[in-house]
DSSP file (Angstrom, degrees, kcal/mol; ACC not computed):
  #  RESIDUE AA STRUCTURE BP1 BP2  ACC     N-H-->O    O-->H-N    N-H-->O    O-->H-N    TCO  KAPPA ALPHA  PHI   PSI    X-CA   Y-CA   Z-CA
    1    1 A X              0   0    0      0, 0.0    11,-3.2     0, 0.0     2,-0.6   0.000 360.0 360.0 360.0 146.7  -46.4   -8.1  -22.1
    2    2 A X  B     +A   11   0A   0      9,-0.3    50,-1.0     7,-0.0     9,-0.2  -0.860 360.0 171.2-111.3 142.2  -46.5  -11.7  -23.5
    3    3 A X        -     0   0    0      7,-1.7     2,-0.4    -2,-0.6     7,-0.4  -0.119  33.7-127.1-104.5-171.5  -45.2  -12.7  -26.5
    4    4 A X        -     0   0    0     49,-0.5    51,-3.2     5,-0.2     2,-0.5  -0.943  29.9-173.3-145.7 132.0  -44.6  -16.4  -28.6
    5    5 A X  B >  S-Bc   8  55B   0      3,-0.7     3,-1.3    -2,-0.4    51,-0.2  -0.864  76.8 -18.6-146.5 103.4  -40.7  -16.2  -29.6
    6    6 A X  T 3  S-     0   0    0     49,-1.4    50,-0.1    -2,-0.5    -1,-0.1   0.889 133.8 -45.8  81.8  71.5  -40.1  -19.3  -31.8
    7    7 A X  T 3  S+     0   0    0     48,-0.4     2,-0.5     1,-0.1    -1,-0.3   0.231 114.4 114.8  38.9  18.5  -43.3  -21.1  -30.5
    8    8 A X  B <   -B    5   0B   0     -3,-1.3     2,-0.7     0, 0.0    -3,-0.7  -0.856  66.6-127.4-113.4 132.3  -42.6  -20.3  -26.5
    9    9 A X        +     0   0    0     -2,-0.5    -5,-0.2    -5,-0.2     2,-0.2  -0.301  41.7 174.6 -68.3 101.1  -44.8  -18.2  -24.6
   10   10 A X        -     0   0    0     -2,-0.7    -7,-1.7    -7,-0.4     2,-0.6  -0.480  31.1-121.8-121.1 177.9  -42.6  -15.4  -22.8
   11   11 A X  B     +A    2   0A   0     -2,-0.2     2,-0.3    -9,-0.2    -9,-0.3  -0.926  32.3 170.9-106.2 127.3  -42.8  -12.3  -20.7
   12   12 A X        -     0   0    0    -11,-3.2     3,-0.1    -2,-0.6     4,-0.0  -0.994  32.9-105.6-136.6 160.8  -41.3   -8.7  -21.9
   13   13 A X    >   -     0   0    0     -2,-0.3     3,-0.5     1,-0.1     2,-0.2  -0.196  51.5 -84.8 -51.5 162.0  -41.5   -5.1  -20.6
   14   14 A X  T 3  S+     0   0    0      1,-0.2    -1,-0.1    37,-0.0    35,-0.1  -0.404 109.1  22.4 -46.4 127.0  -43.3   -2.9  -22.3
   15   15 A X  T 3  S+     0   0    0     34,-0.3     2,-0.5    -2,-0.2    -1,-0.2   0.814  74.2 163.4  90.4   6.3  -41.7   -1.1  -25.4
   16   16 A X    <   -     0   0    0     -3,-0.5    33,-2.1    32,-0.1    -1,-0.2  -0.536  27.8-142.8 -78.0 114.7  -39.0   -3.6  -26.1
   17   17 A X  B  >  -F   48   0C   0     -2,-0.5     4,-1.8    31,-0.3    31,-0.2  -0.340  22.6-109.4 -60.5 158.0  -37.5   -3.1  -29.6
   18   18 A X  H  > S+     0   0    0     29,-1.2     4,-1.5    26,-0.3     5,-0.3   0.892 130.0  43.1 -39.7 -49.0  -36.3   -6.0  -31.9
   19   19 A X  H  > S+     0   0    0     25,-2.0     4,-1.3    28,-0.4    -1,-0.2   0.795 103.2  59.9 -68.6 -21.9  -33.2   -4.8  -31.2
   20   20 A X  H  4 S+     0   0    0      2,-0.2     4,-0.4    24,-0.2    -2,-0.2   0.835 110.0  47.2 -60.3 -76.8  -33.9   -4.4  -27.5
   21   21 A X  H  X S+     0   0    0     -4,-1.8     4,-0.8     2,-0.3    -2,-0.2   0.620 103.6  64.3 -66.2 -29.0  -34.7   -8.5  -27.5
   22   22 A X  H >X S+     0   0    0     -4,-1.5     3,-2.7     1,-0.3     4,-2.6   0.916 105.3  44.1 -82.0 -69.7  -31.3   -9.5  -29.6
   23   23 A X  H 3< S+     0   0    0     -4,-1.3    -1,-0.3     1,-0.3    -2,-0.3   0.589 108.8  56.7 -67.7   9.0  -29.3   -8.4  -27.1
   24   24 A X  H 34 S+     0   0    0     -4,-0.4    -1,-0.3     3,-0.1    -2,-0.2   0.519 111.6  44.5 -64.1 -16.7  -31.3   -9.9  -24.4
   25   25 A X  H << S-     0   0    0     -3,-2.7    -2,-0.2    -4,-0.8    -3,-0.2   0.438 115.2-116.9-109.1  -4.2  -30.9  -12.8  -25.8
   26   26 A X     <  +     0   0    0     -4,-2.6     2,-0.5     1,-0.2    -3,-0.2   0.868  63.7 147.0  84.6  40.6  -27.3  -12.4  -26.6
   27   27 A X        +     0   0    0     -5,-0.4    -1,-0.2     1,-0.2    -4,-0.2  -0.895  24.8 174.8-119.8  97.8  -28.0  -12.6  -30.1
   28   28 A X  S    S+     0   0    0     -2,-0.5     2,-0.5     1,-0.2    -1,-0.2   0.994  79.9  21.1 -70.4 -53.8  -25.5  -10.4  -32.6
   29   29 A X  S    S+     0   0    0     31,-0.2    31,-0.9    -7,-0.1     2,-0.3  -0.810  74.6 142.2-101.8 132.9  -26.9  -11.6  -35.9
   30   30 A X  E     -D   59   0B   0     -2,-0.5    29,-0.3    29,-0.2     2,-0.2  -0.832  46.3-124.3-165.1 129.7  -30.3  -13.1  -36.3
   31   31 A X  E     -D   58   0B   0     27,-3.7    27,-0.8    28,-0.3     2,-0.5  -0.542  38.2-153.3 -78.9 138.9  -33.2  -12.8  -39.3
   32   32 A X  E     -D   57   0B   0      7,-0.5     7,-5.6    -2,-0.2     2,-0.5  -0.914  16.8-172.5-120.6 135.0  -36.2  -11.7  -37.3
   33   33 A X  E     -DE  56  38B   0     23,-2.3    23,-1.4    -2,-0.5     2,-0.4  -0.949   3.8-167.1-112.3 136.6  -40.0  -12.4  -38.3
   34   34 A X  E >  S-DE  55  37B   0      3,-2.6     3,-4.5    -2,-0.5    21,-0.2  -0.952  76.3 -13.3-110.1 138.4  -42.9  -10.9  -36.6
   35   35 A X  T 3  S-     0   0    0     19,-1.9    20,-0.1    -2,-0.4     3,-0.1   0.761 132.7 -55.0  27.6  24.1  -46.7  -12.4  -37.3
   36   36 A X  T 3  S+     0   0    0     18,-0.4     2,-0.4     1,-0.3    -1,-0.3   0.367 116.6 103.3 116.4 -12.6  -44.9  -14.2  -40.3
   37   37 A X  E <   -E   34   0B   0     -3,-4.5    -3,-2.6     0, 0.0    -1,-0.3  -0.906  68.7-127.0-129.2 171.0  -43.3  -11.4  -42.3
   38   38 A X  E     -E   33   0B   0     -2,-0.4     2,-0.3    -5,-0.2    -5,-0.3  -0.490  19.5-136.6 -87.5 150.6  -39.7  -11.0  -41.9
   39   39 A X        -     0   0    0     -7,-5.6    -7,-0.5    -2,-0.1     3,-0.1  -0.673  15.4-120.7-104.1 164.1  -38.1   -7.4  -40.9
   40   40 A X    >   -     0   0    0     -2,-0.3     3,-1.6     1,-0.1    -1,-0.0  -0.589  26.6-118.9 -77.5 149.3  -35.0   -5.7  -42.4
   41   41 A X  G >  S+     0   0    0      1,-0.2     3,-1.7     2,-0.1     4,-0.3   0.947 114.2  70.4 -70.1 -55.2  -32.3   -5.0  -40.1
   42   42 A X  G 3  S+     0   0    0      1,-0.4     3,-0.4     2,-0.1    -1,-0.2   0.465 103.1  46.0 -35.1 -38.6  -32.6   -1.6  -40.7
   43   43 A X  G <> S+     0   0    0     -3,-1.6     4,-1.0     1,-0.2     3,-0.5   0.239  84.1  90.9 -83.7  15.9  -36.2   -1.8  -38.7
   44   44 A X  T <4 S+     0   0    0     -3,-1.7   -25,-2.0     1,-0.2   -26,-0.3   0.884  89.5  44.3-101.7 -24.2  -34.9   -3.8  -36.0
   45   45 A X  T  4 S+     0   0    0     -3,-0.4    -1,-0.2    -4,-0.3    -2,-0.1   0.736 123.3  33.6 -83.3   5.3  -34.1   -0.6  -34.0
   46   46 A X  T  4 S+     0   0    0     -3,-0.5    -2,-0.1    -4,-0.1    -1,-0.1   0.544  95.2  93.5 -97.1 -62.9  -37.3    1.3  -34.7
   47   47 A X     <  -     0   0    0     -4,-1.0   -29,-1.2     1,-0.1     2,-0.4  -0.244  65.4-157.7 -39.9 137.8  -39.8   -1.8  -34.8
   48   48 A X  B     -F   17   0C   0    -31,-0.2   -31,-0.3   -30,-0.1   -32,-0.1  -0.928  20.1-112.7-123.1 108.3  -41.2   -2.0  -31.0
   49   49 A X        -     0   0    0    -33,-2.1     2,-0.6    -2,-0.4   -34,-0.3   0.333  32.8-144.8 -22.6 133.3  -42.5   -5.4  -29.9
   50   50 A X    >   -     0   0    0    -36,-0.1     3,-1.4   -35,-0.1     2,-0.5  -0.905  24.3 -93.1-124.0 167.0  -46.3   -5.8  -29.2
   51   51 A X  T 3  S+     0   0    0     -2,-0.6   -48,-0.2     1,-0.2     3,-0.1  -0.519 113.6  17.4 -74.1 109.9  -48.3   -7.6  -26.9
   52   52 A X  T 3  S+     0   0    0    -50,-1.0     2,-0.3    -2,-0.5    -1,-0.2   0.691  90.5 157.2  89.7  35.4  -49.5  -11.1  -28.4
   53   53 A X    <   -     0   0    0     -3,-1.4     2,-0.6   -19,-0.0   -49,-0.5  -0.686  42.7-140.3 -64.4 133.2  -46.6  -10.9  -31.3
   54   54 A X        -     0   0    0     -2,-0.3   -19,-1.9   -51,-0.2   -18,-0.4  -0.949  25.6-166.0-105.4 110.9  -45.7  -14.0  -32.6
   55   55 A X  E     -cD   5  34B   0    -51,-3.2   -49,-1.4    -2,-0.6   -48,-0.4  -0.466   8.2-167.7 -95.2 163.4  -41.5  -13.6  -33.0
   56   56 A X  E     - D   0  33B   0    -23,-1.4   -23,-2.3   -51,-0.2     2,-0.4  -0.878   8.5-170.6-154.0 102.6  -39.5  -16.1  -35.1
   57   57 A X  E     - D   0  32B   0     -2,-0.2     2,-0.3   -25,-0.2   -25,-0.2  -0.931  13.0-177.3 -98.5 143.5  -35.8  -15.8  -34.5
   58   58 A X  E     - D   0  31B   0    -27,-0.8   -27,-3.7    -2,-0.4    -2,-0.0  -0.950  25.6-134.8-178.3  90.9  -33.4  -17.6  -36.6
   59   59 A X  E     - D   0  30B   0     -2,-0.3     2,-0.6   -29,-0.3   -28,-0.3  -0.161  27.1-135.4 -39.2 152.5  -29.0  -16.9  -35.3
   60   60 A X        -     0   0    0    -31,-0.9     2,-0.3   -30,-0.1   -31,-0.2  -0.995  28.6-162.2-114.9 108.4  -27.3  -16.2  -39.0
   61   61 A X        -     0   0    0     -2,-0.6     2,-0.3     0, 0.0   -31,-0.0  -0.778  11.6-129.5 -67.1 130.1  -24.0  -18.5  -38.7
   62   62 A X        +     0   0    0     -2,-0.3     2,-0.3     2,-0.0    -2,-0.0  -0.735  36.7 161.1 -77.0 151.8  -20.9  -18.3  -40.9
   63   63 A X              0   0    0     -2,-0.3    -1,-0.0     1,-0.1     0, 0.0  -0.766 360.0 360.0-136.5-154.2  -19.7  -21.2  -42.4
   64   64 A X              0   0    0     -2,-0.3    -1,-0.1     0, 0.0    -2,-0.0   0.432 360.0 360.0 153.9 360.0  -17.5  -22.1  -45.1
């Protein structure tokens, strides 16, 4: 299916969770928006990508 993840036009399988996508992308922590509102993690292993989603992923860093 295609998707827009952080304004680039990509390809995923069908059925691909949020969560599904972090660890394709080799991403432990990261605040995730879909069509502009942001999810809790708690959804990101339920929520299932759709076809012509616009994702917004955003790494959480420590600092100090």
């Amino acid at each position: 299916m295609n998707v827009t993840i952080n304004k680039k036009p990509q390809q995923l399988e069908d059925g691909v969770t949020v969560s599904e996508l972090l660890k394709l992308r080799k991403m432990r922590r990261a605040a995730v928006w879909i069509n502009g509102t942001q999810l809790l993690s708690a959804e990101y292993e339920t929520c299932q990508i759709k076809e012509g989603d616009e994702i917004r992923l955003l790494r959480i860093m420590a600092g100090g």
